[in-house]
C-alpha positions in Angstrom: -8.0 -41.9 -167.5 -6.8 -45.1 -167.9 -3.5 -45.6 -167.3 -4.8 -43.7 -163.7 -6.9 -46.5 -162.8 -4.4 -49.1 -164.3 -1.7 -47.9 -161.8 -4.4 -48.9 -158.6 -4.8 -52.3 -160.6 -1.3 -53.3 -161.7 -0.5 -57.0 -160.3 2.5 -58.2 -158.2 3.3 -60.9 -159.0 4.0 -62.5 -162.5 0.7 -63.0 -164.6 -0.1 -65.6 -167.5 0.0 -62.3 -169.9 3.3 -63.1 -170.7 4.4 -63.5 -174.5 5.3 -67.1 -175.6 7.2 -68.0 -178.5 5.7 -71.2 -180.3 6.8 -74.6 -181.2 10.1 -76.2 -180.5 11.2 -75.1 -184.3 11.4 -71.9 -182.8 13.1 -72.1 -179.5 15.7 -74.1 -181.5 16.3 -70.9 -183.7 16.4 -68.8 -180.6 19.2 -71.5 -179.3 20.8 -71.4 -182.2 21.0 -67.7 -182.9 22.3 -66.9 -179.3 24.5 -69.8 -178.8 28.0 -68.7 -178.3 26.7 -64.7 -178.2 27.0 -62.0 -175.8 24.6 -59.6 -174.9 25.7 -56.1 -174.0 23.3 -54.8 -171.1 23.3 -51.1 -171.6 22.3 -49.4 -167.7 21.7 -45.5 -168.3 23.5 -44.3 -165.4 26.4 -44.5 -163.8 28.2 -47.3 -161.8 27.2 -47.6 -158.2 22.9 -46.2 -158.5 19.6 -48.7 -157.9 19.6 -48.9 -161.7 22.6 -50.9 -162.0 22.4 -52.5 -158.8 19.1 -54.1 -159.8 20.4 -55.3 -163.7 23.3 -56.7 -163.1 21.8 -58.7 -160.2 19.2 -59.8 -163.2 22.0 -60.0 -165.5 24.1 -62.7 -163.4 21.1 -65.1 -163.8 19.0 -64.6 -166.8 21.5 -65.9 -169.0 20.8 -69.5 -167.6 17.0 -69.2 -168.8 17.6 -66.8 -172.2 17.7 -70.1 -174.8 21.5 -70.4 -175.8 22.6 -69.7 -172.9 24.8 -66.4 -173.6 27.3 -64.5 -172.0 26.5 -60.7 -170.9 28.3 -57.6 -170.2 26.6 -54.8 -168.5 28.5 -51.6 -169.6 27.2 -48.1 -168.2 26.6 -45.3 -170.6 25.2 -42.2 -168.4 24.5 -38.9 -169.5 20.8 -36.6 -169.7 18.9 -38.8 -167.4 19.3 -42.0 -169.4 17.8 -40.2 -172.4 21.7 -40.7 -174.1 21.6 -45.1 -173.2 17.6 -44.9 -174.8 19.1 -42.8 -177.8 21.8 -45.4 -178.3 19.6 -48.3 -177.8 16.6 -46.6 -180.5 19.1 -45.5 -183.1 22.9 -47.4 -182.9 22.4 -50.4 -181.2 22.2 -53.9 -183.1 18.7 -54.9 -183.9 19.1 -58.6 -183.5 18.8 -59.0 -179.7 22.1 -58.6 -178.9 21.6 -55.4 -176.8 19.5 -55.0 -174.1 19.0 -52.1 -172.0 17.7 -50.5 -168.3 16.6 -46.8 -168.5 15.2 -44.5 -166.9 11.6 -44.5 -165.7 10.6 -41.2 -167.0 12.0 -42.0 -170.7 8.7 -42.4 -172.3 7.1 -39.6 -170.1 9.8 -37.5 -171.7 8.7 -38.4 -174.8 5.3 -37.3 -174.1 6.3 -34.0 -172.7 8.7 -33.4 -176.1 11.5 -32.6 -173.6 14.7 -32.0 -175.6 17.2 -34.5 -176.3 15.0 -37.3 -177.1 15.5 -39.0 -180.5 13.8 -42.2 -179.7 10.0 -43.8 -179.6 9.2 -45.7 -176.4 6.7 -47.3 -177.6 8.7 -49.4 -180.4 11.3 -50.1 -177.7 10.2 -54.2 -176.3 10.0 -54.0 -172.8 10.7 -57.1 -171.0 10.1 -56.7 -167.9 10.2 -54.1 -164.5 12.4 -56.0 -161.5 10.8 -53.7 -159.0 7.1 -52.1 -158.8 8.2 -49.6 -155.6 7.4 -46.7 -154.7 9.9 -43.8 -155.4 10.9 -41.3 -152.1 12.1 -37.5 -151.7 14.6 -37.0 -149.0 16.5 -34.5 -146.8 19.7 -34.7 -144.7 18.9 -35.2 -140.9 21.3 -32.2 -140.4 18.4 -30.0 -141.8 16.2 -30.8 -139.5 13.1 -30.6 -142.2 11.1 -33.8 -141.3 8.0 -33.1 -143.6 7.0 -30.7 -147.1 5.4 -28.1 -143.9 8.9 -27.4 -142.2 10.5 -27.6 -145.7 8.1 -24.4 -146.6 8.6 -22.8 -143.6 12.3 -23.3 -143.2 13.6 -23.3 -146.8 17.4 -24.1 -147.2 16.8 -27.3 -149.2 19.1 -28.1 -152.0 18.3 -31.1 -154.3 20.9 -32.9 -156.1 19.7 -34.1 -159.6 21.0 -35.7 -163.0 19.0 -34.9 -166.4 17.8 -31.7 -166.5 14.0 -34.2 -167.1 15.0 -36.8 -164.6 13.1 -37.5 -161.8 15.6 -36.5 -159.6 15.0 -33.1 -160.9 11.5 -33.3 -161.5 9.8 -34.3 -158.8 11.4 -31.4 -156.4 10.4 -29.2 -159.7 6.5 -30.6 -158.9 7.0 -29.9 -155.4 7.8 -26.2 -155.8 5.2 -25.7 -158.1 2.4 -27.3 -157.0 2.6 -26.4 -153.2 4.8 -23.3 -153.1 8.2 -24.7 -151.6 11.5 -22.9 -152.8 14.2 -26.0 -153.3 16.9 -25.2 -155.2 18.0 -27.7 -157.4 21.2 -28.5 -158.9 21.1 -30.5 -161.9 23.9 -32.3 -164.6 25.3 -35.3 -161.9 26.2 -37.8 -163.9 24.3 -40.6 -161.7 22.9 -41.5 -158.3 26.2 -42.0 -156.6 28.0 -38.9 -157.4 24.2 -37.2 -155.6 25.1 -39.8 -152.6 28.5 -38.5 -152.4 27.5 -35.1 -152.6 25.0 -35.1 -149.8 27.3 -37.2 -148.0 29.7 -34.0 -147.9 27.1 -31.8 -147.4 27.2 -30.2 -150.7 23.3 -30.9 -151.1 21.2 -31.7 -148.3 18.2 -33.6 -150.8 17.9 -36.2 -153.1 14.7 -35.7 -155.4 14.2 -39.1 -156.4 14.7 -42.2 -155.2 12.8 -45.7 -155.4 12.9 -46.9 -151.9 13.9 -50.2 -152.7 16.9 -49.2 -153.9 18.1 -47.1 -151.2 17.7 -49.8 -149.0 20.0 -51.6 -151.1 22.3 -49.1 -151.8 22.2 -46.5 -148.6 21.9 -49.4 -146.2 24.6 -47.7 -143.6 22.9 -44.3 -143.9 19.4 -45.3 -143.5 20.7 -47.4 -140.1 22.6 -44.2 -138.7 18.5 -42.2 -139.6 20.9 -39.9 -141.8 17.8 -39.5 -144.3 14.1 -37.4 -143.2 11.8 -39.0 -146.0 8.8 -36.2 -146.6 7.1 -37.9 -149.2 6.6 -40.8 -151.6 5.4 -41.2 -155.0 3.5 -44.2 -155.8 -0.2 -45.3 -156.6 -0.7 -46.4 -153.0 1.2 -45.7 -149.5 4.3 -48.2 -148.9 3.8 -48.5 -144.7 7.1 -49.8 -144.7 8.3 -45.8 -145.5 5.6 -44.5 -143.1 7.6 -47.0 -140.6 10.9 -45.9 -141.4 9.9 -42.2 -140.6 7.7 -43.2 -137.3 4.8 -41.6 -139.1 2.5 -41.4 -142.0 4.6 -40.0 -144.9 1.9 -38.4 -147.4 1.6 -39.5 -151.2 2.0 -36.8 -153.6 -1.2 -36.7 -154.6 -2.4 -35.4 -151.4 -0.7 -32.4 -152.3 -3.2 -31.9 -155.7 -5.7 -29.1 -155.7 -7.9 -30.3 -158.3 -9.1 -33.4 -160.8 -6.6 -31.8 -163.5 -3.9 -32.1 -160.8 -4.4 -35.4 -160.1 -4.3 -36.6 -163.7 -1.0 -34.8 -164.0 0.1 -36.5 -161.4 -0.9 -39.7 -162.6 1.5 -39.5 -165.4 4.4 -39.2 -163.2 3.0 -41.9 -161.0 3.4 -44.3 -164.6 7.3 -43.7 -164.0 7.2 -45.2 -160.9 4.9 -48.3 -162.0 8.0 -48.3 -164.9 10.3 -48.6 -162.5 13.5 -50.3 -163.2 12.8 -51.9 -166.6 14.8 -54.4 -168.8 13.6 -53.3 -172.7 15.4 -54.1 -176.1 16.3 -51.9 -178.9 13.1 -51.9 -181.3 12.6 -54.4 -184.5 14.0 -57.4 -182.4 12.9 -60.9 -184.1 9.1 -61.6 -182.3 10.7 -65.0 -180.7 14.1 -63.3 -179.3 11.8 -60.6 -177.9 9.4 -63.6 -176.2 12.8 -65.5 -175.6 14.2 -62.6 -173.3 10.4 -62.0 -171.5 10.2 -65.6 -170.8 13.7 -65.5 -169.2 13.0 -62.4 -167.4 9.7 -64.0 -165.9 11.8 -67.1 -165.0 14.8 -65.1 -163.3 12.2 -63.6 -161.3 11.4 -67.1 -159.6 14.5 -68.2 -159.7 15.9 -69.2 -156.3 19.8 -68.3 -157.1 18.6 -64.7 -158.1 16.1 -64.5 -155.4 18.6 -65.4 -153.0 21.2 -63.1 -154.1 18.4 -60.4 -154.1 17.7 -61.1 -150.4 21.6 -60.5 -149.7 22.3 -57.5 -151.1 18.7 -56.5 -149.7 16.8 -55.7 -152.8 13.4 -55.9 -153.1 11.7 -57.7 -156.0 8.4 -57.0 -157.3 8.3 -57.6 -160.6 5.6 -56.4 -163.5 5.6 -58.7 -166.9 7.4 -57.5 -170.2 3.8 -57.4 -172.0 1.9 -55.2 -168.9 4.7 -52.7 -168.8 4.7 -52.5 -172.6 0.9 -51.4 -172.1 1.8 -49.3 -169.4 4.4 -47.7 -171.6 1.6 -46.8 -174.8 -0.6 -45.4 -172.5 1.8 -42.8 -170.9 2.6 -41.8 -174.6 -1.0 -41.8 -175.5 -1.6 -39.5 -171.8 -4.8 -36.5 -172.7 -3.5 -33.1 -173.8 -5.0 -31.6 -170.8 -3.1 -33.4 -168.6 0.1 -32.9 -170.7 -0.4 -29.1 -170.4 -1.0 -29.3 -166.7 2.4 -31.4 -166.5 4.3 -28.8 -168.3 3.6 -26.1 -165.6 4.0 -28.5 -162.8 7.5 -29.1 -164.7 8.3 -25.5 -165.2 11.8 -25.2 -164.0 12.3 -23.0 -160.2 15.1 -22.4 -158.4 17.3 -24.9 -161.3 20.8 -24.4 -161.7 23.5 -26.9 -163.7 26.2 -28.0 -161.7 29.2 -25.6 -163.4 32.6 -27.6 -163.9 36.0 -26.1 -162.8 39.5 -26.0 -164.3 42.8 -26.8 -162.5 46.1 -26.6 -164.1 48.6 -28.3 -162.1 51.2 -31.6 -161.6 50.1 -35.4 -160.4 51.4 -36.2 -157.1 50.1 -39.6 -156.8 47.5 -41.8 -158.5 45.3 -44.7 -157.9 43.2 -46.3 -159.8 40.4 -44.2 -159.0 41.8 -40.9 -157.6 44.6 -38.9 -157.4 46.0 -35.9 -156.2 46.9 -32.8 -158.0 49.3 -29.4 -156.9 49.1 -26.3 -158.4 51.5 -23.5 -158.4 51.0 -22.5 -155.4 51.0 -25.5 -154.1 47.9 -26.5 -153.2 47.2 -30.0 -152.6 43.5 -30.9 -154.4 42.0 -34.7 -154.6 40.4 -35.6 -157.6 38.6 -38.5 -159.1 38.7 -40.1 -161.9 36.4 -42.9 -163.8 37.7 -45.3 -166.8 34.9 -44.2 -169.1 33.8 -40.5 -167.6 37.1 -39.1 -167.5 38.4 -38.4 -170.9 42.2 -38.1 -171.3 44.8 -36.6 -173.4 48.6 -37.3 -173.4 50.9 -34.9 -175.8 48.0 -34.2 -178.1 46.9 -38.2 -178.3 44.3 -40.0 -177.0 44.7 -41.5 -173.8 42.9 -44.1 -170.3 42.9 -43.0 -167.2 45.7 -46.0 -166.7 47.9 -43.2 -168.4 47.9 -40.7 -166.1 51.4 -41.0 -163.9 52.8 -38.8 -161.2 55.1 -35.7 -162.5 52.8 -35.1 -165.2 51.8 -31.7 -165.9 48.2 -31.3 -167.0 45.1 -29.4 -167.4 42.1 -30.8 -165.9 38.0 -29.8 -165.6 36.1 -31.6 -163.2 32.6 -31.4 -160.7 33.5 -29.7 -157.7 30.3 -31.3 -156.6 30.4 -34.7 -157.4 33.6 -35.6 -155.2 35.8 -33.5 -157.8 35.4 -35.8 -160.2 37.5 -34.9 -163.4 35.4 -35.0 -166.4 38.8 -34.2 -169.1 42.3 -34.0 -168.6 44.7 -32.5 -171.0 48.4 -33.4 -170.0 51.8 -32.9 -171.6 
């Protein structure tokens, strides 16, 4: 299987496989074309998670390298596991090399699988590069005292928060269930990693399904220090020791869970994701030279001492993997064998899944801020809410409104997720 044996071969460090645009007749068009731009960096989940950590980190650099020199904006667009950002970026999206986007890791595995909701080809998307080749972790809350996949089946009680109903997040506790018999509920439709982080944080879940471990140092930093985490197993083509460490003992790959060859092959194609990782791609037809402009950068920003630097202080790892491997990487997971596909699809088979169910509140503002606010009902009942500039859609007397608009004394309807820190997903006010 190749894309199996690629995963144990995949380099480090940057290689001379990089694409290089030719002649200085070229680069002057590149210049030229991107002189005075902006680029709109599309990240597929919401503000706060690994994804956006790592690419606007990438973002506040590569400009000095991308020929031009232009400005960029990184803008969030969550929804379905990143599968609504790698719709945009396939279908909408300016062709030209003015958007550039970070999505998931499994979006071309669910292209493979034919999982709904996907209106894009992965493989005419032009991947520039992965910031971070790292292994991805399952974790409980300390509080449940489940140390490793063993208690887990013994004890039960785990509840997984997740995003896209195809994420990882959601998938790999799927696998788990399935391929070794544990019962973790799962509870999908967050719109990103930190609204999971804020729920296990109150103790709404008490498991995160998916996370590279990179990020969560760079993101969970506190938690990980206070050993508010149990990490009982990693997903990757080799061990990180550095998780082993963490936990104070060997944390098992999931492939030491497999039964038989067909397993492991299944397996395999989920392990791609994580060789994936945390890509940089463009929309597909971008002009040959602005596609090698942007890989070039990329492989530059990843020496760069500024960005390496700033990597260090917000403790993220970098190891990256070349634009023109991961776009390999990327045809070959499309291309997996049908026999592993069919495998997948029962490891994927959905147990124990519910969607997180939104609630409805009819009541008057008491106060705001710009990012919460608190809400009484008739019976007056105090209830804090959140609220988010782009996720929270509003409506004033029948007219389109921002968050901005929402002032105490008015009287409105809202819905929101109980479980993501009541975050209000519409609000209807008079």
């Amino acid at each position: 299987m190749k894309f199996a044996m690629r995963l144990l071969l995949v380099p480090v460090a940057l290689s001379a496989g990089t694409m290089a645009f030719h002649g200085p007749a070229r680069a002057d068009d590149v210049a030229a074309f991107y002189k005075g731009k902006q680029i709109t960096l599309i990240i597929g989940y919401s503000a706060g998670g690994g994804y956006g950590t790592y690419a606007r980190a990438v973002a506040r650099h590569i400009t000095k390298h991308i020929p031009g020199n232009p400005g960029i904006v990184p803008k969030n667009m969550a929804g379905a596991g990143s599968r609504r950002a790698a719709n945009y970026l396939y279908a909408v999206a300016p062709r030209d090399g003015t958007y550039i986007g970070t999505i998931g890791q499994g979006v071309p595995l669910d292209q493979t699988m034919k999982k709904p909701g996907v209106k894009y080809d992965a493989s005419k998307f032009s991947w520039i590069g992965n910031i971070i080749l790292d292994n991805n972790i399952t974790y409980t809350s300390a509080s449940t005292g489940i140390k490793t996949i063993q208690e887990a089946l013994q004890k039960g009680g785990v509840i997984c928060g997740g995003t896209g109903a195809t994420s990882p997040s959601v998938a790999f506790p799927q696998i788990i269930n399935n391929l070794i018999g544990t019962k973790f509920r799962i509870i999908r439709g967050y719109p990103g990693g930190s609204e999971i982080n804020l729920a296990q944080a109150r103790g709404e879940v008490n498991c995160r399904g998916s996370k590279g471990w990179a990020s969560t140092k760079a993101t969970l930093t506190d938690e990980l220090k206070n050993r508010e985490y149990n990490i009982i197993v990693q997903w990757g083509p080799k061990k990180n020791p550095e998780i082993s460490q963490y936990m104070g003992r060997e944390v098992p790959l999931i492939t030491e869970f497999a039964k038989t060859d067909l397993d492991r092959k299944a397996l395999a194609m989920i392990i791609s994701g994580v060789t994936i990782g945390r890509p940089l791609m463009t929309p597909p037809d971008v002009p040959a030279e602005r596609v090698a402009a942007l890989r070039a950068a990329f492989d530059a920003t990843m020496k760069d001492p500024q960005f390496l630097a700033l990597a260090k202080k917000q403790r993220m790892d970098i190891n990256p993997m070349p634009g023109v491997e991961l776009q390999q990487v990327v045809s070959e997971v499309i291309n997996s064998p049908d026999d592993a596909v069919s495998r997948l699809h029962e490891l994927l088979a959905p147990r124990n899944v519910t969607k997180l169910q939104a609630k409805s509140l009819v009541g008057s503002i008491e106060s705001v801020s710009k990012r919460s606010m608190t809400v009484t009902d008739k019976s007056g009942k105090s209830t804090k809410m959140r609220i988010h500039p782009r996720r929270t859609k509003v409506e004033i007397a029948g007219k389109k409104g921002k968050t901005k608009s929402l002032k105490a004394k008015l009287n409105c309807s809202f819905k929101f997720l109980p479980g993501a820190g009541n975050l209000v997903t519409a609000a209807n006010c008079k």
